[in-house]
C-alpha positions as semicolon CSV with decimal commas, in nm:
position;residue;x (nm);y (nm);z (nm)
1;X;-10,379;7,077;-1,875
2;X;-10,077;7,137;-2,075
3;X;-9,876;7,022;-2,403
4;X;-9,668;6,852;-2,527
5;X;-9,389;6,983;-2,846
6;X;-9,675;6,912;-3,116
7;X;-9,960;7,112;-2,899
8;X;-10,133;6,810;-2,772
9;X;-10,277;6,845;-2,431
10;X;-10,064;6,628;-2,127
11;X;-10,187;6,568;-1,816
12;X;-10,160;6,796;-1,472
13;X;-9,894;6,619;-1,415
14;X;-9,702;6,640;-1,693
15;X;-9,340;6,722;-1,553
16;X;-9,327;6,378;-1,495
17;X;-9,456;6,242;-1,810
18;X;-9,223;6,130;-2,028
19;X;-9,204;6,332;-2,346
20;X;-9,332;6,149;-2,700
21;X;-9,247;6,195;-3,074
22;X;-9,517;6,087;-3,301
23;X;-9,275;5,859;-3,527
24;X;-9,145;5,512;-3,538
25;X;-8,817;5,433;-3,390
26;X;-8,712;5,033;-3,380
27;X;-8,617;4,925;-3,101
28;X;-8,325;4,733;-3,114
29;X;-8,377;4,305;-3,102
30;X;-8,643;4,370;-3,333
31;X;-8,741;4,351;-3,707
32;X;-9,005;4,429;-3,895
33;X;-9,200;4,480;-4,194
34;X;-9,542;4,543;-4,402
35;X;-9,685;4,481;-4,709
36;X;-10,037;4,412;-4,913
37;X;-10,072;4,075;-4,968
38;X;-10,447;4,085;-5,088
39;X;-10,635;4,043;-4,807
40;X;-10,789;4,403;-4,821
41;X;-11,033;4,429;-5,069
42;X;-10,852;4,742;-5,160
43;X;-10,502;4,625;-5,191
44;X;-10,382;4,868;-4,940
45;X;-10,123;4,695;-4,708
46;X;-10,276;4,414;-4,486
47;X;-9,993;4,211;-4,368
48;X;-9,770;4,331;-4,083
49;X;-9,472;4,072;-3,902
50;X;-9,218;4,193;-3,626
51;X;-8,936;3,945;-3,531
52;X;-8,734;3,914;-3,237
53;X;-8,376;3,906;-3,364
54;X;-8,166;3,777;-3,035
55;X;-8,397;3,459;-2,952
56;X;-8,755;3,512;-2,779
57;X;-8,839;3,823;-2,563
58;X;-9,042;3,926;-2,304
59;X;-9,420;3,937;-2,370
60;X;-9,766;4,077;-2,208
61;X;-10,065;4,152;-2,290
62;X;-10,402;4,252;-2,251
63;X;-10,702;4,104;-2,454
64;X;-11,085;4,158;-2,496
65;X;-11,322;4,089;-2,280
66;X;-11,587;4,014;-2,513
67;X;-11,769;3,695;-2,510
68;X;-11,710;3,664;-2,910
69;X;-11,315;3,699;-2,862
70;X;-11,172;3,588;-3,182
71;X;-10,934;3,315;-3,330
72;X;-10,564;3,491;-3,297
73;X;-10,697;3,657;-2,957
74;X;-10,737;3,278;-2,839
75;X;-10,419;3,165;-3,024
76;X;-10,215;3,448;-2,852
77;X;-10,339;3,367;-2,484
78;X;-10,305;3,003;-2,549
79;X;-9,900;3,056;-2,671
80;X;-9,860;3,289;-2,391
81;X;-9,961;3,026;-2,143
82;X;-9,772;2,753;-2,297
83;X;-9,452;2,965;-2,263
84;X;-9,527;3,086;-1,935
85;X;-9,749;2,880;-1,746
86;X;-9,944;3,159;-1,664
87;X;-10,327;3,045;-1,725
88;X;-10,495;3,352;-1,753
89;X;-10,246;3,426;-2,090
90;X;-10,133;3,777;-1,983
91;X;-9,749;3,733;-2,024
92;X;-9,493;3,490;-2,163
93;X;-9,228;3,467;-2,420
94;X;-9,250;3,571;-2,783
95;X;-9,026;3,526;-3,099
96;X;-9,254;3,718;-3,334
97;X;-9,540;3,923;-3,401
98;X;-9,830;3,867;-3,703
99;X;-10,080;4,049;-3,802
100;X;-10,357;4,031;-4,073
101;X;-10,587;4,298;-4,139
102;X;-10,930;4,306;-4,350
103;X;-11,032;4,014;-4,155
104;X;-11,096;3,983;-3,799
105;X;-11,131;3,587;-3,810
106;X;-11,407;3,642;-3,554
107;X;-11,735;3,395;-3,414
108;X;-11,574;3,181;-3,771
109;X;-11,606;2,855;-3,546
110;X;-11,342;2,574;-3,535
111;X;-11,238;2,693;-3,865
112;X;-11,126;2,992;-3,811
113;X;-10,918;2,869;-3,512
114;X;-10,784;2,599;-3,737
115;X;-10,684;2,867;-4,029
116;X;-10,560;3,089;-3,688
117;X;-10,339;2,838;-3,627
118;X;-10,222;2,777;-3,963
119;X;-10,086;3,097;-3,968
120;X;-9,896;3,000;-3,671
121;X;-9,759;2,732;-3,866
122;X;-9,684;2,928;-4,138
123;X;-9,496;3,217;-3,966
124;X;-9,319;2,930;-3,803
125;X;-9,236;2,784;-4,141
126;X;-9,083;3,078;-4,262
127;X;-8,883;3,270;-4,016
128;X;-8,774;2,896;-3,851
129;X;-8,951;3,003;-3,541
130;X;-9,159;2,775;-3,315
131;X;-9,499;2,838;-3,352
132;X;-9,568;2,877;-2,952
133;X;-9,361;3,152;-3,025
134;X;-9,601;3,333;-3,265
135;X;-9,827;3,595;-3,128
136;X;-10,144;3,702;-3,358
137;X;-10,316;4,013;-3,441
138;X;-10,654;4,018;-3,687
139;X;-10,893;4,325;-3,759
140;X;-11,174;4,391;-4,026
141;X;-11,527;4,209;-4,081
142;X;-11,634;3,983;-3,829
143;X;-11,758;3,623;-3,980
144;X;-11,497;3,609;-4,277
145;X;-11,247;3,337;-4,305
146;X;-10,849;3,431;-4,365
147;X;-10,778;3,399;-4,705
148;X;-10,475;3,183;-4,638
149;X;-10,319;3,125;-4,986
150;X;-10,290;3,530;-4,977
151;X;-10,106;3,503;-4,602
152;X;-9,899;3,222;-4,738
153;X;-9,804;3,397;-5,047
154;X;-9,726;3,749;-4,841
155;X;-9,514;3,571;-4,592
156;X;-9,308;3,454;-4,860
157;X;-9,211;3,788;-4,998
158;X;-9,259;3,974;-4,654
159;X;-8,994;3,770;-4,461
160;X;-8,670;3,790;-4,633
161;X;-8,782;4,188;-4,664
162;X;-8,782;4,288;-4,264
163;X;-8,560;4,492;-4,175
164;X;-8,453;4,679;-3,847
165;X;-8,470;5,024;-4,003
166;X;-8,738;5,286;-3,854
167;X;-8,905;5,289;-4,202
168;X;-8,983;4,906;-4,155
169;X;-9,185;4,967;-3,844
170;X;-9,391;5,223;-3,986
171;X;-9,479;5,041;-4,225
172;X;-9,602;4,745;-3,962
173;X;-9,849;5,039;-3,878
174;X;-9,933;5,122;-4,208
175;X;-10,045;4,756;-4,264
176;X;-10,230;4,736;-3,931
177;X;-10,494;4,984;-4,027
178;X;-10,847;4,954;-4,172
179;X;-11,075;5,271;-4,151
180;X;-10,766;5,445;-4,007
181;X;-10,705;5,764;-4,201
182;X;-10,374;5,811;-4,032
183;X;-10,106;5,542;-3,927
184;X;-10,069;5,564;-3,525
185;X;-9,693;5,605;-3,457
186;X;-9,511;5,705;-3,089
187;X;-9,186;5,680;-2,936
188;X;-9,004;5,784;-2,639
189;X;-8,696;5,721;-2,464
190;X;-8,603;5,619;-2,088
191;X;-8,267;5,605;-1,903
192;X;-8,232;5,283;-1,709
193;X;-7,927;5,168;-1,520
194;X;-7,646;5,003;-1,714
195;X;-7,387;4,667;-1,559
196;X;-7,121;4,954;-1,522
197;X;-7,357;5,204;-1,287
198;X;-7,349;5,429;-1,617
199;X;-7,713;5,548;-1,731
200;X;-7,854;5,302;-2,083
201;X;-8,101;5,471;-2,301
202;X;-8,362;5,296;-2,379
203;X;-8,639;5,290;-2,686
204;X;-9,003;5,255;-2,645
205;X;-9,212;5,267;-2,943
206;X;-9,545;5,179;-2,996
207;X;-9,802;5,163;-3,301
208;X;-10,151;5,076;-3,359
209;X;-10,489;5,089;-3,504
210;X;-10,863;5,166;-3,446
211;X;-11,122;5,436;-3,528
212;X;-11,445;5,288;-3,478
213;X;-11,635;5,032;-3,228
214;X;-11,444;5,159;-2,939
215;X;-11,505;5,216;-2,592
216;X;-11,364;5,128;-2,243
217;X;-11,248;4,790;-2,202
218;X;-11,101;4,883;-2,542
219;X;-11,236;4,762;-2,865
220;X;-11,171;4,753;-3,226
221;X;-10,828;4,843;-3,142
222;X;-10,460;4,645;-3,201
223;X;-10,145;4,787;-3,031
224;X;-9,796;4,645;-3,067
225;X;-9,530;4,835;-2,798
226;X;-9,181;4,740;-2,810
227;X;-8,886;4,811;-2,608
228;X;-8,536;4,716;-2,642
229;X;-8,534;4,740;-2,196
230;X;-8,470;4,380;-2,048
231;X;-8,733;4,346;-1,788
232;X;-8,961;3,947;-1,690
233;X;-9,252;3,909;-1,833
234;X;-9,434;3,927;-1,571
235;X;-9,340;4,253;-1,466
236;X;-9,367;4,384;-1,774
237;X;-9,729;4,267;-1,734
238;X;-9,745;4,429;-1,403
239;X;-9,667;4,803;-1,617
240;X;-9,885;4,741;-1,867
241;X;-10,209;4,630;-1,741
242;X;-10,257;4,963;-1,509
243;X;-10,075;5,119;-1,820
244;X;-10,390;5,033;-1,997
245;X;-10,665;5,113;-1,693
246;X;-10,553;5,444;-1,751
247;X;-10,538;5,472;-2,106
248;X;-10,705;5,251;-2,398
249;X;-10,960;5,174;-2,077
250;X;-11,036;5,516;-2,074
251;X;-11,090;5,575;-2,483
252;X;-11,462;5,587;-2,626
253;X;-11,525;5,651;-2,991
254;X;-11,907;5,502;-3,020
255;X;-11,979;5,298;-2,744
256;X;-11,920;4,942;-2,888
257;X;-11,651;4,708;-2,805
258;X;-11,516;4,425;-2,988
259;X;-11,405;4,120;-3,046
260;X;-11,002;4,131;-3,149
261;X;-10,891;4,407;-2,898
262;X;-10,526;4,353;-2,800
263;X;-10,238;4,505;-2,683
264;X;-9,906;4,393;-2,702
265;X;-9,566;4,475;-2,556
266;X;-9,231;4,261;-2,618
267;X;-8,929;4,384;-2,450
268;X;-8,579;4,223;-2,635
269;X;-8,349;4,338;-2,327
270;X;-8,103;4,450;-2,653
271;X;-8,005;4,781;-2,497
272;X;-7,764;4,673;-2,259
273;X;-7,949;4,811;-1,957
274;X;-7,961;4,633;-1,642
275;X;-8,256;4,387;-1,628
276;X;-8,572;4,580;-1,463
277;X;-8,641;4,460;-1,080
278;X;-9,017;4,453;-0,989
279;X;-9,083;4,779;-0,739
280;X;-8,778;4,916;-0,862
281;X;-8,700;5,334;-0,982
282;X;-8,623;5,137;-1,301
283;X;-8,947;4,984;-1,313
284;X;-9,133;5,297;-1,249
285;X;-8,952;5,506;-1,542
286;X;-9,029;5,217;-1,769
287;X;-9,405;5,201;-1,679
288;X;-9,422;5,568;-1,701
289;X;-9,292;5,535;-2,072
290;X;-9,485;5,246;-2,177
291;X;-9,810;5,453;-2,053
292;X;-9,692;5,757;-2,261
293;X;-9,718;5,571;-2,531
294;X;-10,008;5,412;-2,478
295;X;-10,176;5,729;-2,377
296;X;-10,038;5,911;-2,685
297;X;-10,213;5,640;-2,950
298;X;-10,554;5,605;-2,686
299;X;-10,530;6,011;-2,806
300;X;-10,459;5,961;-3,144
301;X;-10,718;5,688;-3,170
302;X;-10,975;5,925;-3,060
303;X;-10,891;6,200;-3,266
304;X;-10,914;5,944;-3,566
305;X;-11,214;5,848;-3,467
306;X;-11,413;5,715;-3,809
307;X;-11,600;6,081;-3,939
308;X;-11,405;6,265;-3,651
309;X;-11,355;6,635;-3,667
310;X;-11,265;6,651;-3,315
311;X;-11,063;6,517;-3,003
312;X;-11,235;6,563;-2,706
313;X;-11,017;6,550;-2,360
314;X;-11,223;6,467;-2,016
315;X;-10,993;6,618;-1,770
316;X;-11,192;6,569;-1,415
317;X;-10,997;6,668;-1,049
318;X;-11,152;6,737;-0,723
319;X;-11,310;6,367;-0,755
320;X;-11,320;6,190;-0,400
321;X;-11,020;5,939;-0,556
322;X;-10,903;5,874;-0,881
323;X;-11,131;5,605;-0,994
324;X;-11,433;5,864;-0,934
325;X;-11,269;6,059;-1,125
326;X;-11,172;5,834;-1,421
327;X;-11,547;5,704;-1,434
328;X;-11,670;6,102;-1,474
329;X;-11,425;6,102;-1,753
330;X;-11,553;5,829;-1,906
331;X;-11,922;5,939;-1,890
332;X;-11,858;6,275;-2,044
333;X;-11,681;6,142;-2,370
334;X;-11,885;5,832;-2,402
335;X;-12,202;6,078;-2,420
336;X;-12,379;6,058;-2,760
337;X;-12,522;6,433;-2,621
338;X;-12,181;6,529;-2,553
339;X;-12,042;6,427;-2,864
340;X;-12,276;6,594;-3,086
341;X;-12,260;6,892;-2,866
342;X;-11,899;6,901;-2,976
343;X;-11,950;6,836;-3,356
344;X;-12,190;7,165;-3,343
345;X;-11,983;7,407;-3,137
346;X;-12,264;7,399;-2,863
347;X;-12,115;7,514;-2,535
348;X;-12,403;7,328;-2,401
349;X;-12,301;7,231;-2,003
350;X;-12,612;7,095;-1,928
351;X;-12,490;6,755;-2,130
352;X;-12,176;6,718;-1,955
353;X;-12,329;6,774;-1,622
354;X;-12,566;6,505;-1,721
355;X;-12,334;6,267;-1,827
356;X;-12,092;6,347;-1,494
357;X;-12,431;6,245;-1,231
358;X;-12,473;5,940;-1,427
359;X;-12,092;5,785;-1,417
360;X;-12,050;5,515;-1,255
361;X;-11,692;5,284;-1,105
362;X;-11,551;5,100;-1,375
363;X;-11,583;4,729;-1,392
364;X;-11,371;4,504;-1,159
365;X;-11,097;4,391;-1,357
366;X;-11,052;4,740;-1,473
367;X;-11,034;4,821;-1,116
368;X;-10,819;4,581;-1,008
369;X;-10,561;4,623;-1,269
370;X;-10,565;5,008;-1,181
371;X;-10,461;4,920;-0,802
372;X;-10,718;4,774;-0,585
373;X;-10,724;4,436;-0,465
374;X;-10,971;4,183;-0,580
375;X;-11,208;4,226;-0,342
376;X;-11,212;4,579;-0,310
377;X;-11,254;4,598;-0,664
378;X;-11,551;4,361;-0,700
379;X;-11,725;4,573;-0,427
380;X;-11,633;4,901;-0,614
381;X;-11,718;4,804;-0,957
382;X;-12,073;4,993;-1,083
383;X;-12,081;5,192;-0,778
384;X;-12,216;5,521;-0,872
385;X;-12,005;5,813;-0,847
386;X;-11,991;6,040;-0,553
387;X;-12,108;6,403;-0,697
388;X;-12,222;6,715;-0,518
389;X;-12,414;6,922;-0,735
390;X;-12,317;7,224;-0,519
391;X;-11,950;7,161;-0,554
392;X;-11,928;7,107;-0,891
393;X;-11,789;7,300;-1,178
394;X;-11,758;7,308;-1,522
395;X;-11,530;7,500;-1,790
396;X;-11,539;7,412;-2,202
397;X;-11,231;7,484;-2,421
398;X;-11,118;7,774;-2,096
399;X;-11,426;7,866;-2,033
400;X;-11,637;7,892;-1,717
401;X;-11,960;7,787;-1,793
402;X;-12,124;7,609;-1,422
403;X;-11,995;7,660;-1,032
404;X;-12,252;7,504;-0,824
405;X;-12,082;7,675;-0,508
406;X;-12,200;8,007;-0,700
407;X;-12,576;7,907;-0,770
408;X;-12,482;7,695;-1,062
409;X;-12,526;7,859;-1,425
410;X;-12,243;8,124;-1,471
411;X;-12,322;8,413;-1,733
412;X;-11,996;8,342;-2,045
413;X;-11,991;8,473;-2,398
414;X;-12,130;8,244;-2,586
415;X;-11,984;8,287;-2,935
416;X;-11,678;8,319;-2,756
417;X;-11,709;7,958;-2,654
418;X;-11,844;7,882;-2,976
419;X;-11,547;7,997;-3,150
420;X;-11,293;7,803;-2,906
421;X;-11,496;7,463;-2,925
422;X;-11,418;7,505;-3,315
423;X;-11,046;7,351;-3,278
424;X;-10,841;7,036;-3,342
425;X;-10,886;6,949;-2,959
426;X;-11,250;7,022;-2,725
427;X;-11,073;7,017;-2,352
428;X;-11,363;6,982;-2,094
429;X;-11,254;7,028;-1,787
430;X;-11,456;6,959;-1,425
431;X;-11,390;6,996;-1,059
432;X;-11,585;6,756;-0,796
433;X;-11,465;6,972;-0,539
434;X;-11,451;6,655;-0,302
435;X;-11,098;6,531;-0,303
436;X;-10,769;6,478;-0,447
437;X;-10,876;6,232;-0,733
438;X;-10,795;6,309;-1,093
439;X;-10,846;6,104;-1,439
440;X;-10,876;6,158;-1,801
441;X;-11,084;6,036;-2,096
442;X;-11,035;6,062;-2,464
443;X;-11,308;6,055;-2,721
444;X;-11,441;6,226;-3,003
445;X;-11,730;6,376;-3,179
446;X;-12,025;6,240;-3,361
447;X;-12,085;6,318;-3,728
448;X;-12,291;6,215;-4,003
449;X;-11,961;6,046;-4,185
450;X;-11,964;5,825;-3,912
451;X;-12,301;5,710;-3,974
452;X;-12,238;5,710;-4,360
453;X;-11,937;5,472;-4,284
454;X;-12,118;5,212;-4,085
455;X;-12,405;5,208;-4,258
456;X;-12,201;5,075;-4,549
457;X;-11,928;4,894;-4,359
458;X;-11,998;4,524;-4,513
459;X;-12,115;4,637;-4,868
């Protein structure tokens, strides 16, 4: 591994990745805002709205899987077909962003997706807007109804306030959060090729929200990525689903998913690059950038994980091909053994080795959006993991602690480990020693607080 400016640890592979700043930076096309409009409880911020400025722009997404999907994750796929065509709901066109948070407008029946839609209607209302333009965004208790008066009311003052200045985006992520103890900001930059053959920079920023009732094939988790590139949207689908395969699919916090999980990313073409060609060198840097980002908030997402004290990074190589390697990833962070390991300093390899035998190939779709064709991917998906004991090895926060080409158990100081585990960041690191295959995972370890926090959640 290595790391970025702020320390954080980057992939093998890093040269390539594009650096990220942990702030917000507006793409231009775009403007936004946040506010509280009393749908928290709390009366901390809970209404966020980001406008395209120029007329709609390019759309994708990626949605739960869950059976329960709520009301605006319907809504969104719906107006992402109807401006597309495309039934599955993954890309389109979009004129604005909302999102309402303190109520996920979840398994509320036909009237939840008749208040969803009403805040279609109202977003439409107020920015003049069609509402098949309106994509929506809803976190918090599962079985509440939108308190719509509030919406109504917040929209009013929130609209005539957005602005295109970095300060307005932030505080879009400051309204996105629940549990969230920190607001999730990243932003890069990417040069794409301007009308004249001169280089355009281009913005990619992303924010987002989620701490707990996460795991692969996301979860509790909203994401809103914009770009000021000019790329289709279905491309720009084609970047960000593998984006995500490699990222927020690869993110465990507890081990539940849920039911509002999306991602979004809207690209207003405002920078006066050259529009991006599918298979294209331009295509490639702009994919690489929107997974920076993505892979910079899966990161901080872990390391915010709800009673958190530390990040944990899976970084497996050696694996027979990268989704071998991925699932062994997964496995290891998604370990409750693992994770409490971590929260007690325990350099205790046994766990990890473990959780590594029992990993198994992600699920098809995952699969599929990560590269393989369909039916590859349906044959692939649960497969167990090809692992040679004998091959294996293991090293915690840098050090050696299992080679099963040397007999297995390797003699380490132990309060030496002890005292690197006790960090910011846990980096456990393993070699299959079968191939070329590498993949990450991010998660987090497992506390009382986090029990405390959920034991309480709806009282």
């Amino acid at each position: 591994m290595t790391t970025t400016i702020d320390g954080t640890a980057r992939p093998a592979d890093a040269t390539s990745s594009p650096r990220v700043e942990r702030r917000a930076a507006l793409p231009a096309g775009f403007r936004a805002g946040g506010l509280a409009a009393g749908i928290k409880a709390s009366g901390r911020p809970d209404l966020a709205l980001i406008v395209a400025t120029d007329g709609p722009a390019a759309a994708a997404a990626v949605f739960t899987p869950n059976a329960f999907a709520a009301a605006p994750v319907r809504r969104s796929r719906a107006n992402l077909t109807a401006t597309s065509g495309d039934q599955c709901g993954g890309f389109g066109l979009a004129s604005a962003i909302v999102s309402t948070s303190g109520c996920a407008n979840a398994a509320t029946g036909g009237a939840g997706d008749a208040d969803q839609a009403e805040v279609g209607r109202l977003v439409a209302a107020s920015t003049g807007l069609e509402e098949a333009a309106v994509l929506h965004l809803s976190t918090g208790i599962i079985g509440t109804r939108l308190p719509l008066d509030r919406v109504a009311a917040g929209l009013d003052r929130l609209v005539p306030s957005l602005a295109t200045e970095d300060a307005s985006w932030e505080a879009a992520a400051i309204a996105l959060r629940t549990t969230d103890s920190a607001t999730k900001v990243a932003t890069t930059t990417v040069g794409l090729p301007g009308p004249d053959g001169t280089t355009v920079t281009a913005t990619v920023s992303g924010i987002a929200k989620g701490v707990g009732m996460i795991h692969p094939m996301m979860a509790t988790m909203l994401s809103i990525v914009l770009t000021d590139a000019a790329v289709a949207p279905e491309t720009l689908w084609r970047l960000l689903r593998p984006a995500a395969a490699r990222t927020w699919d690869q993110l465990s916090v507890d081990g539940d998913t849920s039911t509002n999980d999306t991602v979004f990313v809207l690209a207003s073409g405002a920078s006066g690059a050259t529009p991006v060609a599918p298979g294209s060198p331009a295509a490639s840097a702009l994919g690489a950038a929107i997974e920076a980002i993505a892979r910079d908030l899966a990161r901080q997402q872990a390391a915010d994980g709800e009673g958190a004290t530390t990040l944990i990074t899976a970084a497996v190589r050696g694996a027979q091909d990268d989704i071998d390697a991925r699932a062994v990833a997964r496995a290891v962070v998604s370990s409750s053994l693992v994770k409490a390991a971590a929260h007690g300093k325990d350099p205790n390899w046994g766990r990890i080795a473990g959780a590594a035998g029992n990993a198994r190939a992600a699920v098809a779709t995952v699969l599929e959006a990560a590269g393989l064709d369909a039916a590859d991917a349906t044959a692939r998906a649960g497969i167990p993991v090809v692992l040679d004991p004998e091959r294996l090895r293991i090293s915690i926060a840098g050090h050696a602690v299992f080679d099963g080409a040397a007999g297995g158990p390797l003699t380490f100081d132990r309060a030496a480990a002890r005292t690197a585990m006790d960090g910011a960041e846990l980096v456990i690191e393993l070699d299959l020693g079968l191939g070329d295959g590498r993949g990450e995972a991010f998660g987090c370890d497992l506390t009382e607080a986090y029990v405390v926090e959920n034991s309480e959640y709806t009282t």
